[in-house]
C-alpha positions in Angstrom: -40.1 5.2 -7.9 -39.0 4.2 -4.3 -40.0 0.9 -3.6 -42.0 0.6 -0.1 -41.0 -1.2 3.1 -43.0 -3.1 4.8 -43.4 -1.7 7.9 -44.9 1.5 5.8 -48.0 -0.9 5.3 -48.2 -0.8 9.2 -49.7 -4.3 9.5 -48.2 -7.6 10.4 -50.3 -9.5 8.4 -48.0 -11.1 5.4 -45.6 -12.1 8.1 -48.0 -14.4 10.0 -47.7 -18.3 9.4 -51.1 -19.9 8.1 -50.2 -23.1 10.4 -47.8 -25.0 13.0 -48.9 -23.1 16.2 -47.0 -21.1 19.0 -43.4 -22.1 17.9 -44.2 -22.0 14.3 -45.6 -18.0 15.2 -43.1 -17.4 17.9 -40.1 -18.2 15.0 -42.2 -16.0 12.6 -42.5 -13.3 14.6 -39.2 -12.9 15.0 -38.5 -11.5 11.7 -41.9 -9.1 11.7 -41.2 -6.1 10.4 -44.9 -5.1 10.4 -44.7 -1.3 11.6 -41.6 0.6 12.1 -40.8 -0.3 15.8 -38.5 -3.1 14.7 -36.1 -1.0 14.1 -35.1 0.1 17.3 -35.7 -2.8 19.5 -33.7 -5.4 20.7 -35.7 -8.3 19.5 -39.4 -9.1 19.1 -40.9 -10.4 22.2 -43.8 -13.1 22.0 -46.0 -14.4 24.2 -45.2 -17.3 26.6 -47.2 -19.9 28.7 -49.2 -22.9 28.1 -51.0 -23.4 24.3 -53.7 -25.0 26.5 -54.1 -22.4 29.2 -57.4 -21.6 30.1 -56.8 -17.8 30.5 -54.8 -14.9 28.6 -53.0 -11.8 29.9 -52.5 -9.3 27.5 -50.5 -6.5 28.2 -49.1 -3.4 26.6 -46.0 -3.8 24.9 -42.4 -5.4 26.4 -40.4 -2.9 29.1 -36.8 -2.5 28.9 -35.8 -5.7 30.9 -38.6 -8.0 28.4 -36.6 -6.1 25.4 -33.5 -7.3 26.4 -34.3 -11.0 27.1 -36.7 -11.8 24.7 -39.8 -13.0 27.2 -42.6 -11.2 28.5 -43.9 -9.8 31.7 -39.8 -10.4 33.5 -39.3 -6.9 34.6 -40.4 -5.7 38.2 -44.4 -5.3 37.0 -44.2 -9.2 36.2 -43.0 -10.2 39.1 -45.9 -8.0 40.3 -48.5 -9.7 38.2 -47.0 -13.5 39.4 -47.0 -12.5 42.9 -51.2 -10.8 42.6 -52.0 -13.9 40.5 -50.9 -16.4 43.3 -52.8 -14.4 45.9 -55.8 -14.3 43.3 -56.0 -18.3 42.8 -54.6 -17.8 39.6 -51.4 -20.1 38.6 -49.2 -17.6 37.2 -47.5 -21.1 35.4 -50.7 -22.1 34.0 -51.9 -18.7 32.1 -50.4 -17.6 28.5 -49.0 -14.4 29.0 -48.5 -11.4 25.4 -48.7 -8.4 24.8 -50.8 -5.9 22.6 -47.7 -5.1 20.7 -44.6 -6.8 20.4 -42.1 -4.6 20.2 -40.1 -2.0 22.5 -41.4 1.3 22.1 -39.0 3.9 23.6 -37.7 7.2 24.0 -33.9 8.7 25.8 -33.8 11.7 27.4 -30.2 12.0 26.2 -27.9 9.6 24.0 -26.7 6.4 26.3 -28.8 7.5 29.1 -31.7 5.1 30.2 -34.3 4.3 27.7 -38.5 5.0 28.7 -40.8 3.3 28.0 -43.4 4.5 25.4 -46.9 4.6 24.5 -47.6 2.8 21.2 -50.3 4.8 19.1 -53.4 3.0 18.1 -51.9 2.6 14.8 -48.3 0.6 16.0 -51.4 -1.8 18.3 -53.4 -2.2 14.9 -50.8 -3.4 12.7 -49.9 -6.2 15.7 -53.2 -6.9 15.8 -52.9 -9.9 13.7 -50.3 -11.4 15.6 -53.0 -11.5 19.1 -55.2 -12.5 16.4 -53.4 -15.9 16.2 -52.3 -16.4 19.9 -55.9 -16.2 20.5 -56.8 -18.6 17.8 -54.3 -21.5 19.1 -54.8 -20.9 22.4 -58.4 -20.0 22.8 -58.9 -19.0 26.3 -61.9 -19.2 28.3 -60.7 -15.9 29.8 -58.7 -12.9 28.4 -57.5 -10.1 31.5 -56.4 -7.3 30.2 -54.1 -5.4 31.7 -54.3 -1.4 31.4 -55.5 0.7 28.9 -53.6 0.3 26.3 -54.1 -3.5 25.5 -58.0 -2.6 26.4 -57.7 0.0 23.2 -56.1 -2.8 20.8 -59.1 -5.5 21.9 -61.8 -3.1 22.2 -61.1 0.1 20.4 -59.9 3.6 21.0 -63.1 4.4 23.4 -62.1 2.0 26.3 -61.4 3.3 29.4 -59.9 0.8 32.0 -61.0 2.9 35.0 -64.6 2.9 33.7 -64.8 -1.2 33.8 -61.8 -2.6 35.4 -63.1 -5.5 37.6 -66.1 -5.5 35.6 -67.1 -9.0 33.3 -67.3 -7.9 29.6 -68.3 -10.2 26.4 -66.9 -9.2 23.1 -66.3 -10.4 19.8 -62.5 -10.2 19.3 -61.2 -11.3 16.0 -64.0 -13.0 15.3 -64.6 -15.0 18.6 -66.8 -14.5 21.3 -64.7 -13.9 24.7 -65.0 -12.9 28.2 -62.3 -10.2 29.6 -62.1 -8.7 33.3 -60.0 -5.2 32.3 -58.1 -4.5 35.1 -54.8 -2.0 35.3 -51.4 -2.7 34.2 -49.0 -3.8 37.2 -46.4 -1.3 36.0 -49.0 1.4 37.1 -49.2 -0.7 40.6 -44.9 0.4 40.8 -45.8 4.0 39.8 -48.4 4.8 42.6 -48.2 7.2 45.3 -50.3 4.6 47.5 -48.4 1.4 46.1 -50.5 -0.9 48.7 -54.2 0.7 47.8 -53.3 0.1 44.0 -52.1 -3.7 44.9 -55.0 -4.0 46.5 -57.2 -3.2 43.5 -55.1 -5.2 41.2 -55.4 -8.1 43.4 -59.6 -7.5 43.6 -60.1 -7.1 39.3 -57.8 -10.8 39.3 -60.0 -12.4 42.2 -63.1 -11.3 40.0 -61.2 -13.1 37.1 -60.3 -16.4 39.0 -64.1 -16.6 40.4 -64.9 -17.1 36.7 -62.0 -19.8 36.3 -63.3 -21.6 39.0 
C-alpha cells in the first residue's frame, strides 16, 4: 500500500509550532509541505511586519518577485500598497503584512518562458488556513484589510464578493476571534486596470475608511 504524503491531507496543520511566536512560525513554515504547491515554488513566503502591529494585510498568495526573495508584498503591487497606505495615514512600517496562502501558485505558457501567476482554489487557501490562524493569534490586530477576493474567500468563505463590500466595515468571527475587516481590492488589480488612476483612487478610499478606524 502506498504510503501518503502530506500534502495529500491538504492541510498545514501538523506542521504548525504550538509556541515561540513569529520566528518560531516563520522557521516552521519554511518546511510546510501542507498542500502540494510546495513543490514548485521557490520557497515559502511568510508574513512580515511588527508582532505588535495594530493592523493586518492579508493578501492572496506571493507573485513572482515575493517567490523569489522570500518576503511579501516586494513586487510592483507592494510598492503600490506602501505608497496608498502613506497617502491613507496608514504606516506601511507599522502594519504586519501575509498572505492567504503561502506559496507560489503558477502556470508557463511555454517551458523557460515567464511564469503567471495563479489562482489558488479554495481548497490550496483552506489547507493554509492554519498558518493565518496563528499570525492572527500572535499578532492580534485591531484591524484586518483584506485585499481582493481571494484572501476575502479564505477569511470569510467561498460567498464573498469584494466588489459587493469593499470599503464597507465588517465583524466576523475568524478562527475563533471576533475581528473587524475593511475588504478592499488587491493592488495587483490597481496595475491591471484600464483606468489605473480611478482604481488608485478607490484603493486609496477602502484604506482611508480603514485608517479612520485606526485612529
Amino acid at each position: 500500500m502506498a504510503v501518503k504524503a502530506p500534502e495529500d491531507g491538504y492541510t498545514a496543520e501538523p506542521f504548525v509550532p504550538e509556541r515561540g511566536g513569529l520566528p518560531a512560525l516563520r522557521r516552521a513554515a519554511a518546511g510546510c509541505r501542507g498542500c502540494p504547491l510546495h513543490r514548485d515554488a521557490t520557497q515559502t513566503v511568510f508574513g512580515a511586519g511588527d508582532a505588535d502591529a495594530r493592523v493586518m494585510l492579508v493578501g492572496e498568495q506571493p507573485g513572482d518577485q515575493e517567490d523569489r526573495q522570500g518576503r511579501p508584498f516586494v513586487g510592483p503591487a507592494g510598492k503600490l500598497l506602501d505608497r496608498a497606505l502613506a497617502e491613507a495615514g496608514i504606516d506601511p512600517g507599522e502594519a504586519y503584512v501575509t498572505n492567504a496562502v503561502k506559496h507560489f501558485k503558477f502556470t508557463r505558457a511555454e517551458p523557460g518562458k515567464r511564469r503567471i501567476h495563479k489562482a489558488p482554489t479554495l481548497r490550496e487557501m483552506t489547507a493554509c488556513g492554519p498558518w493565518l490562524a496563528a499570525e492572527l493569534a500572535v499578532v492580534e490586530p485591531e484591524l484586518i484589510v483584506l485585499l481582493g477576493a481571494s484572501a476575502g474567500k479564505a477569511l470569510l468563505g467561498s460567498s464573498f464578493r469584494v466588489t459587493q463590500v469593499r470599503g464597507t466595515v465588517l465583524e466576523e468571527e475568524i478562527h475563533g476571534r471576533r475581528e473587524r475587516l475593511v475588504p478592499t481590492v488587491h493592488p495587483s488589480s490597481v496595475l491591471r486596470a484600464d483606468d489605473r488612476e480611478a482604481a488608485y483612487d478607490g484603493l486609496l478610499s477602502d484604506l482611508k475608511v480603514a485608517a479612520r478606524l485606526l485612529a
